[in-house]
DRENSEFI-308423 format. One line per field, with one value per residue (C-alpha): x, y, z. Coordinates in nm, 2 decimals. Example, Ala and Ser with C-alpha at 12.3 -4.5 7.8 and 13.67 -1.06 7.14 Angstrom:
REM DRENSEFI-308423
xx	(1.23, 1.37)
yy	(-0.45, -0.11)
zz	(0.78, 0.71)
***
This chain:
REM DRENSEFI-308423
xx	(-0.43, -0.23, -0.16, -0.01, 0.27, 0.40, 0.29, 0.40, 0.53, 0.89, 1.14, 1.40, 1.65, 1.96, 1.72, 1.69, 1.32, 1.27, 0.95, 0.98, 0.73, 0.69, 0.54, 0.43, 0.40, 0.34, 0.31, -0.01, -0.28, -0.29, -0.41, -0.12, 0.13, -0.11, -0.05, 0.31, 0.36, 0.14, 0.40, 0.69, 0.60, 0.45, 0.80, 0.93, 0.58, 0.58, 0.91, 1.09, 1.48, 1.41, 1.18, 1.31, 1.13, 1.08, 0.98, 0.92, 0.91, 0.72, 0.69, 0.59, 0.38, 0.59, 0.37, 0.35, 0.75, 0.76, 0.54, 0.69, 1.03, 0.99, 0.82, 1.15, 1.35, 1.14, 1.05, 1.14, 1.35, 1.59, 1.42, 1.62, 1.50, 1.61, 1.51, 1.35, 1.23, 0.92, 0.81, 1.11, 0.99, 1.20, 1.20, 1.14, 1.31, 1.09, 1.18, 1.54, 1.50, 1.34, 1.67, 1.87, 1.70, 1.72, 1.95, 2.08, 1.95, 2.06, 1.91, 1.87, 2.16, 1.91, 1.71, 1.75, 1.58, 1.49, 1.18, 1.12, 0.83, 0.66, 0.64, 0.31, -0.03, 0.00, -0.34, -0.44, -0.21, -0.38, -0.49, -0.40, -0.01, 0.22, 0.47, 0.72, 0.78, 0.74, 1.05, 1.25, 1.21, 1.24, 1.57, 1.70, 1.65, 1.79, 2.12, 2.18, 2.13, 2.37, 2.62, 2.64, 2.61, 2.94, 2.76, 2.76, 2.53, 2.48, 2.27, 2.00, 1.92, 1.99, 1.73, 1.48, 1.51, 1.76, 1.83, 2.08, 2.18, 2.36, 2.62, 2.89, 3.19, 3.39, 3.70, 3.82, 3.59, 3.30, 3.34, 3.19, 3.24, 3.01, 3.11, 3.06, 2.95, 2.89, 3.00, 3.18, 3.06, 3.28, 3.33, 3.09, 3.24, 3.28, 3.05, 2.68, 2.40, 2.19, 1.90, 1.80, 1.58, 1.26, 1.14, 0.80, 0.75, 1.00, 1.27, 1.45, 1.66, 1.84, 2.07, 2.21, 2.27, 2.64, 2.60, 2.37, 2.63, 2.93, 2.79, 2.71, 2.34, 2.29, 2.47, 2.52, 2.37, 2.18, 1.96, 1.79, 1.57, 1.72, 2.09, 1.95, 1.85, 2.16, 2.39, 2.18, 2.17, 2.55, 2.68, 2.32, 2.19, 2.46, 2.35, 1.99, 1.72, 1.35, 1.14, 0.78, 0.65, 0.36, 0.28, 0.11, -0.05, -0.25, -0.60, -0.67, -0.76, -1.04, -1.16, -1.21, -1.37, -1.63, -1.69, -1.76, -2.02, -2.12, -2.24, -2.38, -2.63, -2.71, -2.83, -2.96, -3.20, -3.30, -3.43, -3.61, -3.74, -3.88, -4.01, -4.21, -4.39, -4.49, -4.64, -5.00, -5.22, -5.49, -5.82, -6.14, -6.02, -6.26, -6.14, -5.99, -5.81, -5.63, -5.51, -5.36, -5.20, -5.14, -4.89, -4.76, -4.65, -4.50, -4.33, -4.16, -4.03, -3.90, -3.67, -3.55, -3.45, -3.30, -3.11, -2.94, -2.85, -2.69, -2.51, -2.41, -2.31, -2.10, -1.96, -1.90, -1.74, -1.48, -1.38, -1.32, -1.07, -0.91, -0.91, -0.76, -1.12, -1.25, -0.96, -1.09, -1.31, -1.65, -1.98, -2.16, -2.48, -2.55, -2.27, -2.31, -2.24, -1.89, -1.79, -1.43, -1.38, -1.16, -1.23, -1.29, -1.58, -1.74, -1.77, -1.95, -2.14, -2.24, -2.28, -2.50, -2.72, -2.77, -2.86, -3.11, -3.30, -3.30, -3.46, -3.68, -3.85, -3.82, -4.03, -4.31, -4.30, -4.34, -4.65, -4.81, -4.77, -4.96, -5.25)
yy	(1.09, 1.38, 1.69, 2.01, 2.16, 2.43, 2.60, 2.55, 2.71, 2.78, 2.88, 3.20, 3.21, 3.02, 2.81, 2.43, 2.27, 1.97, 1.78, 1.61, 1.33, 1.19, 0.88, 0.75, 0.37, 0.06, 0.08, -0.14, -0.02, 0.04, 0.34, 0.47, 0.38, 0.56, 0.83, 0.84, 0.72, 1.07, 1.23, 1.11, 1.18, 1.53, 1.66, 1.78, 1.93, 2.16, 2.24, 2.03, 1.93, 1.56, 1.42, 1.30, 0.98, 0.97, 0.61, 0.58, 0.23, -0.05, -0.28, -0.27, -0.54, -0.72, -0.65, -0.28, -0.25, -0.39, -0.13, 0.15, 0.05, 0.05, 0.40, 0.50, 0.34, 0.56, 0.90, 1.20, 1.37, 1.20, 1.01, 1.04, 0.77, 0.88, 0.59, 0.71, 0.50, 0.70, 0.64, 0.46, 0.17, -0.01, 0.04, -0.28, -0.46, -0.29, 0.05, -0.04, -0.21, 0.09, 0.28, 0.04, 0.17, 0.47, 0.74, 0.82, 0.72, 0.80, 0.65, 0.81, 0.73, 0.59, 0.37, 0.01, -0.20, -0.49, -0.73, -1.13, -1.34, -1.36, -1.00, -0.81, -0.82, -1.13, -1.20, -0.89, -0.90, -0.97, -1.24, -1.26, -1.18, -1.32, -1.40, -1.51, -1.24, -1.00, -1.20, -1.17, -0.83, -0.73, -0.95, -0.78, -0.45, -0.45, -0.67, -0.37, -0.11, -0.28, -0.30, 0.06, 0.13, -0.10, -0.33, -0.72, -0.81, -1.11, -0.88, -0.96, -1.29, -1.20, -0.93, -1.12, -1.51, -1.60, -1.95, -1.96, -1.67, -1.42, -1.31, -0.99, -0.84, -0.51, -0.50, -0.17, 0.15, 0.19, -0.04, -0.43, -0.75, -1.02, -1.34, -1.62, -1.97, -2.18, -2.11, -2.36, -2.38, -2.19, -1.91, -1.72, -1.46, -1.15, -1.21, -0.98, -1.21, -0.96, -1.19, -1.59, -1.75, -1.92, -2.15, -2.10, -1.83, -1.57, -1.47, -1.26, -0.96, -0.69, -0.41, -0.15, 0.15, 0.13, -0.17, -0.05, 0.24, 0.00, -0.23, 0.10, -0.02, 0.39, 0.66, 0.80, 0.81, 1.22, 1.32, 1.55, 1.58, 1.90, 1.75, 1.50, 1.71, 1.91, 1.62, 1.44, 1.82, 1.84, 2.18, 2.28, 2.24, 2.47, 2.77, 2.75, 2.49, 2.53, 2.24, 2.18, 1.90, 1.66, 1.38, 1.03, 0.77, 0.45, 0.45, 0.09, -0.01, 0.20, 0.21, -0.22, -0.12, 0.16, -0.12, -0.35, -0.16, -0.04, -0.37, -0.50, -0.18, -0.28, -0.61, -0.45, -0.21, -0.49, -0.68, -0.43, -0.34, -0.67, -0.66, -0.34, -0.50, -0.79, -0.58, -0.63, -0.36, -0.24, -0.46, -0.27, 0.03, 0.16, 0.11, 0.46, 0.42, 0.10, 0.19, 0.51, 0.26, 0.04, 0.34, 0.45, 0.06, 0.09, 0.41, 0.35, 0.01, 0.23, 0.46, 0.19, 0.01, 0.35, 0.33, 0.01, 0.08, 0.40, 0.19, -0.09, 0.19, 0.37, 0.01, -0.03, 0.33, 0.23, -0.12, 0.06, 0.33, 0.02, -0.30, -0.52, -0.51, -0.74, -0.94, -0.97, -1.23, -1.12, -1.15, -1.38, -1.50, -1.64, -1.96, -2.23, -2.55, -2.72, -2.46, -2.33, -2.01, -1.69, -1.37, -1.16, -1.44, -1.43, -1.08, -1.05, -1.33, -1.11, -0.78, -0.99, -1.15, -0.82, -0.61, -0.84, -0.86, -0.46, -0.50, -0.78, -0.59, -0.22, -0.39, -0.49, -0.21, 0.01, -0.19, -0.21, 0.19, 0.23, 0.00)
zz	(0.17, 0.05, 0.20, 0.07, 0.36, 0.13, -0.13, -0.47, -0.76, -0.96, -0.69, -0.70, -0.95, -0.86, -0.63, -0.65, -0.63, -0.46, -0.41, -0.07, -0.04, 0.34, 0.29, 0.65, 0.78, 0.57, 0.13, 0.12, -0.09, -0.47, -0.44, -0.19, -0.49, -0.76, -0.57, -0.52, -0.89, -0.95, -0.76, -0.94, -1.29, -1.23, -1.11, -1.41, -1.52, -1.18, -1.21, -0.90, -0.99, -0.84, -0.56, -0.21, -0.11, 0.31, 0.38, 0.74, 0.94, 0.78, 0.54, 0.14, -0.02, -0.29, -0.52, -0.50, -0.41, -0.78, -0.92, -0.72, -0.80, -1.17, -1.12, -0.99, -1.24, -1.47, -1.37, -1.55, -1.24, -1.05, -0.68, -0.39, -0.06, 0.29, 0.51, 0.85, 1.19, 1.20, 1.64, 1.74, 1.48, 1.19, 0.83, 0.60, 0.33, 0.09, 0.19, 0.16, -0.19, -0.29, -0.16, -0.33, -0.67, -0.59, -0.81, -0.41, -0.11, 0.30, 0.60, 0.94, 1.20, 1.42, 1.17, 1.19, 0.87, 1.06, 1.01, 1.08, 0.91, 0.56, 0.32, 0.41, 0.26, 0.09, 0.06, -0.01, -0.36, -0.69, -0.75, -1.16, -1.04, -1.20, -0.89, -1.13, -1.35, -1.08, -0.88, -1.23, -1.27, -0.92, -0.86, -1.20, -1.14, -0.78, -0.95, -1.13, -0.90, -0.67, -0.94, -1.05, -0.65, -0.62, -0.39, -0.40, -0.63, -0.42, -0.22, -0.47, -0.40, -0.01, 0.00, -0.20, -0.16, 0.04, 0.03, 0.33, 0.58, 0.46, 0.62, 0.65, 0.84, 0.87, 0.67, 0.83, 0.97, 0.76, 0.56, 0.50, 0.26, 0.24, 0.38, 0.11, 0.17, 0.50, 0.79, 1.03, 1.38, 1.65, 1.31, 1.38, 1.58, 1.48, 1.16, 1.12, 1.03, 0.77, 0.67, 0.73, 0.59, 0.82, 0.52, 0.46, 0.76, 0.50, 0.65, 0.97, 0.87, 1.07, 0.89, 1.10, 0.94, 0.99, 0.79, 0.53, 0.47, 0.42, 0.23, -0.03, -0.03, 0.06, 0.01, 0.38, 0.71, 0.76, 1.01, 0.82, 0.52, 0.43, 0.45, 0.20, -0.06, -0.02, -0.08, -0.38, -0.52, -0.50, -0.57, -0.74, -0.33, -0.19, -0.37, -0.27, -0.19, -0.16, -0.08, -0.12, 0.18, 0.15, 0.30, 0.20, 0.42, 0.40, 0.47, 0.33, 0.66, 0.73, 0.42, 0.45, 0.73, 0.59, 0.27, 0.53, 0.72, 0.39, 0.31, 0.58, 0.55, 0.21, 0.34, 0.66, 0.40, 0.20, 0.47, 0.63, 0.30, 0.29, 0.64, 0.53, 0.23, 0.44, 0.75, 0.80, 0.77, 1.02, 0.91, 0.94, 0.73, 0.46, 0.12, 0.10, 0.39, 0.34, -0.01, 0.15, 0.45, 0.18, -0.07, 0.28, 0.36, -0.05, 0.02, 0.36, 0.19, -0.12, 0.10, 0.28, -0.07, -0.19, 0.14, 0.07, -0.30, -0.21, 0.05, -0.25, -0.48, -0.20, -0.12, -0.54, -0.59, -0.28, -0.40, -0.75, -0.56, -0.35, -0.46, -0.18, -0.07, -0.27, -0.17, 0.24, 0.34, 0.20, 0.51, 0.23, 0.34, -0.01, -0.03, -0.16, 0.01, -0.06, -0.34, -0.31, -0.46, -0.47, -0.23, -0.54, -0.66, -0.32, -0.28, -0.70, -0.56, -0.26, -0.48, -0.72, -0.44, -0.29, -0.54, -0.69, -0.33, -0.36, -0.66, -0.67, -0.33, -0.49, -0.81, -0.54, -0.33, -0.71, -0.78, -0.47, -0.46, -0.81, -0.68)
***
């Protein structure tokens, strides 16, 4: 998920470190923000002056643009966000929370934040979250950040949970006031609609980055990630800069995809496992010969169960690396009729029926190997 595109170490005297962290696509997976939380609080230990965040189009999962902020909010060295459109695509309301949080933040002249339709990855959240703390805390620490930005506060509940559109307008070049209360009809003109609320479909947002800029939600519009640093490093940035690149990705997807397959070769094992035991053996065979077919029959069903528990234990060591796994729709073959239960309780439902099949047929298949 991460790779190194410079090498690292304490730069030349008189030159500013800077940890540049490109993260690509959507924040969905635990494990993704492990990582960048990794990041963040090693800085000081290697020696990096602050870390520039690159978020590229996408969304964040509420739940981990919680985590993540508060990791900003708390790492050693200051974080910098420079929002990006990655292949012509448009960042979030996540990413430009997290910018919002930020100790500076820019966005690329030709990034639009722009989304329509309920936050990502819902179902793929814990399911022990507490949604109402996490919307305290998350509303709280984005008031504040828009207070010491010199932004509406306002924005807050706008960003978050809107409860009608929100709504702004250009007081003179480059820069914008929020338009309070309801809006006649016929009014409308000349007013930017930033977010609106689609009940229980989320909500429809679009911030240019004109807008973003005026409304001091970031710092300044820069094309480059190199102009960045130099303006969050201030004078320090001018005398010399050196920045160390490497880039983080999602691979939540394909790794639902590998537990998947993972299990269905666990059950695919046992069954053939099974299948072995029960095959009929040659009749007519002297008694040496069929209890020499009969350990061969024992030993062909062993590897087949040693198969599907490497495949369980490989399926085990993923969901323990990413969890949202046991939060997809488990392939249980083991329900029981008219019981309602959680994704997490299906798939320990599944694990348990599995590996007790492996079992119950490796304990035969042992016994009918020793005679």
């Amino acid at each position: 998920m991460c790779f190194a595109m410079a090498a690292l170490g304490m730069g030349r005297a008189g030159t500013a470190e800077v940890l540049h962290v490109r993260v690509v696509d959507d924040i969905d997976s635990i494990a993704m923000v492990r990582e960048l939380v990794e990041h963040l609080d090693q800085a000081s230990d290697r020696g990096f002056e602050g870390v520039l965040l690159e978020l590229q189009a996408g969304r964040v999962r509420d739940d981990l643009a919680w985590r993540l902020g508060t990791a900003i909010a708390d790492a050693p060295r200051p974080v910098w966000v420079w929002l990006t459109g990655g292949s012509g695509e448009h960042a979030g309301p996540g990413q430009l929370e997290l910018a919002v949080l930020a100790e500076g933040s820019w966005i690329d002249p030709q990034t639009t934040v722009a989304w329509e339709g309920p936050a990502a990855g819902a179902a793929l959240m814990p399911e022990d979250l507490d949604a109402r703390r996490m919307g305290r805390e998350r509303y709280s620490s984005l008031w504040v950040a828009l207070e010491r930005r010199g932004a509406a506060t306002r924005l807050a509940e706008g960003l978050l949970k809107p409860t009608s559109p929100v709504r702004a307008r250009w007081v003179v070049a480059g820069e914008c006031e929020l338009v309070e209360g309801p809006v006649e009809p016929g009014q409308e003109a000349g007013l930017l609609t930033l977010v609106e609320p689609l009940g229980d479909q989320g909500t429809r947002g679009r911030i240019d980055p004109e807008v973003a800029t005026g409304l001091r939600l970031v710092d300044g519009r820069e094309r480059s990630a190199r102009r960045v640093m130099r303006e969050a490093l201030g004078e320090q940035g001018a005398r010399g800069l050196r920045a160390t690149r490497v880039e983080v990705r999602s691979v939540l997807q394909a790794r639902i995809d590998e537990a998947h397959e993972l299990m269905a070769v666990a059950r695919a094992e046992e069954a053939l496992a099974g299948d072995i035991l029960r095959r009929r053996i040659e009749s007519g065979l002297g008694r040496t010969a069929y209890d020499r077919a009969v350990r061969e029959r024992a030993r062909a069903s062993l590897a087949a169960v040693e198969r599907g528990e490497a495949a369980l234990k490989a399926f085990e060591a993923l969901a323990a690396e990413h969890p949202e796994i046991l939060r997809t729709r488990a392939p249980v073959q083991a329900e029981l009729p008219g019981v309602e239960d959680t994704a997490a309780r299906a798939w320990a439902r599944e694990i348990e029926y599995v590996r007790r099949r492996l079992a119950g047929v490796r304990a035969d298949a042992m016994a009918q190997a020793e005679g």
